[in-house]
MARMI-988657 format. One record per atom (N, C-alpha, C, O): residue number from 1; chain; atom name; x, y, z. Coordinates in Angstrom, 3 decimals. Example, Ala and Ser with C-alpha at 12.3 -4.5 7.8 and 13.67 -1.06 7.14 Angstrom:
<rs>
R num cadena atomo        u        v        w
R   1      A     N   13.190   -5.690    7.800
R   1      A    CA   12.300   -4.500    7.800
R   1      A     C   13.200   -3.300    7.800
R   1      A     O   14.236   -3.319    8.465
R   2      A     N   12.850   -2.250    7.080
R   2      A    CA   13.670   -1.060    7.140
R   2      A     C   12.900    0.030    7.870
R   2      A     O   13.409    1.138    8.039
</rs>
This chain:
<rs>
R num cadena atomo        u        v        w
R   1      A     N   12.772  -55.422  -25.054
R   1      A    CA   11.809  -55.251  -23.990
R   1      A     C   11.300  -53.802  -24.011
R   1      A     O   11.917  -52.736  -23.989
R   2      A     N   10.071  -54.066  -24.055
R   2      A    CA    9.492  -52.133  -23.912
R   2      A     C    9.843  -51.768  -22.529
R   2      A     O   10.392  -52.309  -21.569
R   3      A     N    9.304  -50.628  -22.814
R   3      A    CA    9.397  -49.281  -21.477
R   3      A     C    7.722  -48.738  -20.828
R   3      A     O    7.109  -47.687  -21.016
R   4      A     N    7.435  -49.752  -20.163
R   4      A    CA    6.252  -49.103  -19.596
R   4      A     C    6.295  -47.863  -18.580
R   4      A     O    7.135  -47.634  -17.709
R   5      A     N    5.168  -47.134  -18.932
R   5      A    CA    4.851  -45.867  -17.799
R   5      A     C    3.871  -46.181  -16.653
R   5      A     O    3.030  -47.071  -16.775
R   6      A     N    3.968  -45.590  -15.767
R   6      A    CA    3.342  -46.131  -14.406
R   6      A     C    3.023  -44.668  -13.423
R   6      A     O    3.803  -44.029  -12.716
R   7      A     N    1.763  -44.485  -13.667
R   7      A    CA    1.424  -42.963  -12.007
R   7      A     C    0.583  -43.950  -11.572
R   7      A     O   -0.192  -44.757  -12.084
R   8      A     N    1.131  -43.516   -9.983
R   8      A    CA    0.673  -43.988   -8.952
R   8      A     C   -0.657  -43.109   -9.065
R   8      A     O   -0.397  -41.969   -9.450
R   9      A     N   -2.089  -43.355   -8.815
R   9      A    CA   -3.724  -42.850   -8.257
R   9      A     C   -3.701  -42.526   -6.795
R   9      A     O   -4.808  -42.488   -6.256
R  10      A     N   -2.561  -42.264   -5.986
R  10      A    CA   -2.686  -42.123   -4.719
R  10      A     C   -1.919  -40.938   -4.810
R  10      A     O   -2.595  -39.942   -4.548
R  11      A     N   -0.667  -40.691   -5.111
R  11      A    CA    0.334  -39.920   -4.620
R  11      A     C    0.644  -39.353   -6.214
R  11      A     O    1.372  -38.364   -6.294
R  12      A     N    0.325  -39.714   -6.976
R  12      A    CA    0.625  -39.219   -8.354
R  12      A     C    2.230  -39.116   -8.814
R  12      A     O    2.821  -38.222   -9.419
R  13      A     N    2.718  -40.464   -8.252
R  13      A    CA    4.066  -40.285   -8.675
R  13      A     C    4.263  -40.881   -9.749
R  13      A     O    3.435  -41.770   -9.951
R  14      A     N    5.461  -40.686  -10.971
R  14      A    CA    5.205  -41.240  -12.064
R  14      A     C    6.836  -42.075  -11.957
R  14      A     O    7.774  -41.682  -11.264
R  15      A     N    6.829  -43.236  -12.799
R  15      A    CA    8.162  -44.234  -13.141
R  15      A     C    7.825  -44.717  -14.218
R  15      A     O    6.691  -44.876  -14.671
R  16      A     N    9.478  -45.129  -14.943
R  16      A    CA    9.163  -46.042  -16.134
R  16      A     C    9.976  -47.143  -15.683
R  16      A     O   11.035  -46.954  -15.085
R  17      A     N    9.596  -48.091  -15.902
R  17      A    CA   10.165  -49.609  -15.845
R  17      A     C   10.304  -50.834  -16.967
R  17      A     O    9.390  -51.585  -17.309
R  18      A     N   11.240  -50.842  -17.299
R  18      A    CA   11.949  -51.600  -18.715
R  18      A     C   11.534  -53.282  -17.965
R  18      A     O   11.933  -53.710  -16.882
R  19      A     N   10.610  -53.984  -18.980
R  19      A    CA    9.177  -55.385  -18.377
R  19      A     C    9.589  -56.199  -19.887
R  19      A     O    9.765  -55.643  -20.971
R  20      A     N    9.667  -57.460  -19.634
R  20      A    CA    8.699  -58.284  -20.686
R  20      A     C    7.767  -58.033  -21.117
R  20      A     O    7.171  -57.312  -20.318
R  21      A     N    6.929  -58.277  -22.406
R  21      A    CA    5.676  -58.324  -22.548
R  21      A     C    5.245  -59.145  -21.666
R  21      A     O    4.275  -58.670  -21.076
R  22      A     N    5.534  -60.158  -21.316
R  22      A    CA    4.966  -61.678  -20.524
R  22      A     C    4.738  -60.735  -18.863
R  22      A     O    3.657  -60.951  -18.316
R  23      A     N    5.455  -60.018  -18.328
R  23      A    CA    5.481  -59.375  -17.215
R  23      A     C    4.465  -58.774  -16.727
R  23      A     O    4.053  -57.694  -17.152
R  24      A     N    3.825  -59.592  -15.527
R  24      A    CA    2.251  -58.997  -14.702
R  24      A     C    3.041  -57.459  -14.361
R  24      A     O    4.193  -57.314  -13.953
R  25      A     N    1.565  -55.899  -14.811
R  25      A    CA    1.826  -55.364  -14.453
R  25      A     C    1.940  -54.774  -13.155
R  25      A     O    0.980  -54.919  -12.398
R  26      A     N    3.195  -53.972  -12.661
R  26      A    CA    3.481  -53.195  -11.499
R  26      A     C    2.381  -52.635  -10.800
R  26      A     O    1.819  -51.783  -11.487
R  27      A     N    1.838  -52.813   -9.616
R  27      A    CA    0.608  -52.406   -8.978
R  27      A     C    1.197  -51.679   -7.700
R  27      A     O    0.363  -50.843   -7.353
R  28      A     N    2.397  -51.657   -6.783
R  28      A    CA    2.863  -50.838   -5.646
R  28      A     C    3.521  -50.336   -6.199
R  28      A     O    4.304  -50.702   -7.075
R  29      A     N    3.131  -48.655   -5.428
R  29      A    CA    3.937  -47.636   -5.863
R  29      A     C    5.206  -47.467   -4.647
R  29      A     O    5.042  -47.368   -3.431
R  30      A     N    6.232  -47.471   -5.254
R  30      A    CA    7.681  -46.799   -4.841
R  30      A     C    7.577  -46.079   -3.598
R  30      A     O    7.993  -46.426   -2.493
R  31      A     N    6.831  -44.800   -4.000
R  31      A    CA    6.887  -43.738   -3.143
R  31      A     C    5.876  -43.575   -1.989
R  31      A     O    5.913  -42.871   -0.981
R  32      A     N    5.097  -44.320   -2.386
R  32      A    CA    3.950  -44.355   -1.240
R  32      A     C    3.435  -45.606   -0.719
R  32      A     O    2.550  -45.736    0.125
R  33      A     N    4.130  -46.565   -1.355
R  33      A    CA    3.728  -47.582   -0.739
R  33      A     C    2.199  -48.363   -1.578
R  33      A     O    1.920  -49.561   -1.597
R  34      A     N    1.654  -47.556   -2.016
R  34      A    CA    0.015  -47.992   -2.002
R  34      A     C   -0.162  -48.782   -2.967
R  34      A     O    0.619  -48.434   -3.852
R  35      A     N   -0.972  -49.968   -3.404
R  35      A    CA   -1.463  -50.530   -4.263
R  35      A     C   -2.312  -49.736   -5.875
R  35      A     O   -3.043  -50.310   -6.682
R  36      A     N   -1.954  -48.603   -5.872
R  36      A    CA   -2.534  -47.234   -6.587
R  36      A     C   -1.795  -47.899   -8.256
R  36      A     O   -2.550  -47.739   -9.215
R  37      A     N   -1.177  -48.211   -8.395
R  37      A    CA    0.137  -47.872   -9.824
R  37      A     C   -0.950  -47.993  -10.950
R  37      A     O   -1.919  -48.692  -10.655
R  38      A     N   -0.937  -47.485  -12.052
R  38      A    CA   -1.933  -47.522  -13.386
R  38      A     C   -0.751  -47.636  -14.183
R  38      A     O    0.297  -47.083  -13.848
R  39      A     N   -0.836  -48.153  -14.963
R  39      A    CA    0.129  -48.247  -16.370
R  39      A     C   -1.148  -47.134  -17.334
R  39      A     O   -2.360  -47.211  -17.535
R  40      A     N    0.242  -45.894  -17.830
R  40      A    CA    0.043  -45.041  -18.965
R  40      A     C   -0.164  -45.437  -20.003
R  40      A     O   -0.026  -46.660  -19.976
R  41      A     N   -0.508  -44.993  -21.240
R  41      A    CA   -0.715  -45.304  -22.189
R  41      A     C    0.474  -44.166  -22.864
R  41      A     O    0.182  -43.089  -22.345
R  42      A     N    1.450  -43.999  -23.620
R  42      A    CA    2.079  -43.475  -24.134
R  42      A     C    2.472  -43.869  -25.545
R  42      A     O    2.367  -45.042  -25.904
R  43      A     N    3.074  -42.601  -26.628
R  43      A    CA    3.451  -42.925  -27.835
R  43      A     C    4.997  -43.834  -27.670
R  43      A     O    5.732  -44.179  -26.745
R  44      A     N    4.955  -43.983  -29.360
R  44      A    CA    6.409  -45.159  -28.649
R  44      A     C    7.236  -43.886  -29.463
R  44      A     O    6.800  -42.984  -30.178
R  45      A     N    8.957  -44.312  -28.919
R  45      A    CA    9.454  -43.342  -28.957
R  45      A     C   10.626  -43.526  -30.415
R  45      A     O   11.767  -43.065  -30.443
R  46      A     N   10.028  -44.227  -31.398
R  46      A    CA   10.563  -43.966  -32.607
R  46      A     C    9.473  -44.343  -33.974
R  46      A     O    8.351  -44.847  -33.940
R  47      A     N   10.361  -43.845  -35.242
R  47      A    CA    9.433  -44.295  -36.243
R  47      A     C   10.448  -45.081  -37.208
R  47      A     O   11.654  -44.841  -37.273
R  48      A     N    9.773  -46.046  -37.938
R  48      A    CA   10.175  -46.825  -39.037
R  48      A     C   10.472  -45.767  -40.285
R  48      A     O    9.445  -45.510  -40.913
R  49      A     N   11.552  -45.167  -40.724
R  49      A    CA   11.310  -44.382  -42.031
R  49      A     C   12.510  -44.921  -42.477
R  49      A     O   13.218  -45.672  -41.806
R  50      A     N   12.889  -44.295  -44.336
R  50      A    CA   13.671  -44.796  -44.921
R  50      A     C   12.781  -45.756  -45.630
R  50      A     O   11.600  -46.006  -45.388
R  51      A     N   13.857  -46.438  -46.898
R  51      A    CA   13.410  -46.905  -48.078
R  51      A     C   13.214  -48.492  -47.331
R  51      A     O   13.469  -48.655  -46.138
R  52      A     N   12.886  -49.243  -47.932
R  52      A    CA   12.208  -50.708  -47.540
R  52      A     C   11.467  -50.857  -46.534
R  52      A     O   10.990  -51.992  -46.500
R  53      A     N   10.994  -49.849  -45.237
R  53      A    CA    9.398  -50.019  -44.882
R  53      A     C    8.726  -49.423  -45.144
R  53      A     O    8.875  -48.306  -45.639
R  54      A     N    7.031  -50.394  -44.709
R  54      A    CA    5.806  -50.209  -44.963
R  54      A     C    5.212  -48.499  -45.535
R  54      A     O    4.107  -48.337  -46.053
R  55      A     N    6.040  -47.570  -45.338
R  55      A    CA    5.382  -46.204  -45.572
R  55      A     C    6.030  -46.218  -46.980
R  55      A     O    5.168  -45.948  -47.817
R  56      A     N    7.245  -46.437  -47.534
R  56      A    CA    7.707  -46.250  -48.940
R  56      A     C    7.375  -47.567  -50.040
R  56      A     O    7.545  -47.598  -51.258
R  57      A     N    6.920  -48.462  -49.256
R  57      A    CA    6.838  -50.223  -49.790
R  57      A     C    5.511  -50.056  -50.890
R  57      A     O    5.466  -50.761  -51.899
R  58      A     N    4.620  -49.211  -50.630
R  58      A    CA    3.524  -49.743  -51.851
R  58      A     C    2.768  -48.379  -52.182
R  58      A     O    1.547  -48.293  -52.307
R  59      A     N    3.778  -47.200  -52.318
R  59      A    CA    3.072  -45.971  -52.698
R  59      A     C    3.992  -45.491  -53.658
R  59      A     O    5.183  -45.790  -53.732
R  60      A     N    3.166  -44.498  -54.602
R  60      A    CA    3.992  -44.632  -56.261
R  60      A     C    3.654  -42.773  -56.049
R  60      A     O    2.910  -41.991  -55.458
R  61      A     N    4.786  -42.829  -56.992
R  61      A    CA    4.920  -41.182  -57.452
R  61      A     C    5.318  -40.143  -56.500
R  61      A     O    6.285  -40.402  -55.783
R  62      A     N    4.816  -39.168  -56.391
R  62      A    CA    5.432  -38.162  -54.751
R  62      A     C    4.780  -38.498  -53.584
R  62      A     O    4.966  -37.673  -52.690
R  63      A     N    4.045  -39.475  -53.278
R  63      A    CA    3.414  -40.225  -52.164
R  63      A     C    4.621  -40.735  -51.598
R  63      A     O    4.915  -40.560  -50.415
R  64      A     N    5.530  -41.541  -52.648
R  64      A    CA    6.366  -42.347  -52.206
R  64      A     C    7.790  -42.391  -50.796
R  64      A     O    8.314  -43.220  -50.051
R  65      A     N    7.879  -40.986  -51.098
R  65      A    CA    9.338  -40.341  -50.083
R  65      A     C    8.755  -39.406  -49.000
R  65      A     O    9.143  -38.247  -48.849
R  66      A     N    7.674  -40.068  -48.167
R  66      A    CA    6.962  -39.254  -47.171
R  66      A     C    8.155  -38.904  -46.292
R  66      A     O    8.145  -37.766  -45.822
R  67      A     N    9.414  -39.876  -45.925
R  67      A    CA   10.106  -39.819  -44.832
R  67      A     C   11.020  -38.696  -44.952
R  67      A     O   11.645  -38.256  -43.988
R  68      A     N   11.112  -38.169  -46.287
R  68      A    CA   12.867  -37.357  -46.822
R  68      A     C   13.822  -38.315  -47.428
R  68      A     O   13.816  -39.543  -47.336
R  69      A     N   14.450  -37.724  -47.914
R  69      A    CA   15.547  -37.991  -48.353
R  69      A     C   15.209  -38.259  -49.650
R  69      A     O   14.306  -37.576  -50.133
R  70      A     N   15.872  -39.333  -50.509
R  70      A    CA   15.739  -39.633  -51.831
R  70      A     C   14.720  -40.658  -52.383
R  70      A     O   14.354  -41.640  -51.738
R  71      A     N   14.204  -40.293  -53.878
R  71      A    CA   13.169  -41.348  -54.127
R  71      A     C   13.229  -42.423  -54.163
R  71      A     O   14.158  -42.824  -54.864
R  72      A     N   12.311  -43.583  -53.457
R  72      A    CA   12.704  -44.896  -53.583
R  72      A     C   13.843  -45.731  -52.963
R  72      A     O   14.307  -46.844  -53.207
R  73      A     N   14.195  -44.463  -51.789
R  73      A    CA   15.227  -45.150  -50.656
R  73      A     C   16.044  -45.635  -51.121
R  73      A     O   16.417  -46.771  -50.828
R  74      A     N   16.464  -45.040  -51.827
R  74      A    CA   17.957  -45.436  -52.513
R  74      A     C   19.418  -44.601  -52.267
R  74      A     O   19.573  -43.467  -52.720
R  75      A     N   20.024  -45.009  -51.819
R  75      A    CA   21.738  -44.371  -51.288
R  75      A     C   22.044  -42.965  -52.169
R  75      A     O   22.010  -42.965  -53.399
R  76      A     N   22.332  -41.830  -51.406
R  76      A    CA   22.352  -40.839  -51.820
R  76      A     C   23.958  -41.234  -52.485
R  76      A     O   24.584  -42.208  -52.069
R  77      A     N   24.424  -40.427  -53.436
R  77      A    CA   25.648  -40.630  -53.969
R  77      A     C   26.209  -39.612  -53.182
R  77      A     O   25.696  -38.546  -52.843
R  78      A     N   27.651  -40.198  -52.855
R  78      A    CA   28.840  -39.503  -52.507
R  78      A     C   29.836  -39.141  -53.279
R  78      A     O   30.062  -39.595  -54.401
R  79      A     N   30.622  -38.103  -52.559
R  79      A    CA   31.747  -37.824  -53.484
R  79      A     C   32.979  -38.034  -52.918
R  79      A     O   33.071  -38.522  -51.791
R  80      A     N   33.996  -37.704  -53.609
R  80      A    CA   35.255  -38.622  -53.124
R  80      A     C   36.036  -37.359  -52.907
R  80      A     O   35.727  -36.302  -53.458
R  81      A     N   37.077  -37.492  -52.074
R  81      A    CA   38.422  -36.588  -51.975
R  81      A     C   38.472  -35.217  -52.990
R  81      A     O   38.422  -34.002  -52.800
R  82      A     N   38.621  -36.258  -54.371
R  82      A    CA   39.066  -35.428  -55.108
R  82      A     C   37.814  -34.394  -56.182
R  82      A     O   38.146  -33.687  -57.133
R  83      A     N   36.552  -34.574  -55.725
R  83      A    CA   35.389  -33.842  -56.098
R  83      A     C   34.403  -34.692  -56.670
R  83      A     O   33.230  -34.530  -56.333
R  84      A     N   34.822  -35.887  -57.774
R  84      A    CA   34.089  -37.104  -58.362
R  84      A     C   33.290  -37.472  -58.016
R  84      A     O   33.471  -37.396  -56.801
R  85      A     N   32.022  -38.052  -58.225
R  85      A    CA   30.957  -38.558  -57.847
R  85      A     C   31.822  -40.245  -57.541
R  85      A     O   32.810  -40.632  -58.164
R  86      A     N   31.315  -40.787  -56.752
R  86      A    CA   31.777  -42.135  -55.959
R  86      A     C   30.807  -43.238  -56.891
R  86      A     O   30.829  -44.443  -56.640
</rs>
């Protein structure tokens, strides 16, 4: 379920409220009572990176590892106890 944002046009108070998509939006505000509430428009608060999505899936050469880490999202090697590559 997303996280919608909500300022009240009367009193300018702001809330977030965790909704269904299916969920008519919130129109009374909390703090004032008033029929005022606007739903924000905000960024969402993560990104898809790493190897197998859409940003590493169909770009070739140094295009490919926009996110960091290793080329082609592939498991960095570890080492073991005793210094060895794993």
């Amino acid at each position: 379920m997303p996280i919608y944002e909500y300022e009240c046009k009367a009193c300018g108070h702001r809330l977030e409220k965790l909704q269904k998509l299916s969920a008519a939006p919130l129109t009374d505000c909390p703090a004032c009572e008033r029929s005022e509430l606007g739903r924000l428009v905000s960024a969402a608060g993560f990104r898809l990176a790493g190897g197998g999505w859409y940003e590493t899936d169909f770009k070739t050469g140094s295009k490919k590892n926009l996110a960091g880490g290793n080329e082609g999202g592939k498991a960095a090697e570890t080492s073991s106890k005793d210094g060895t590559a794993a």
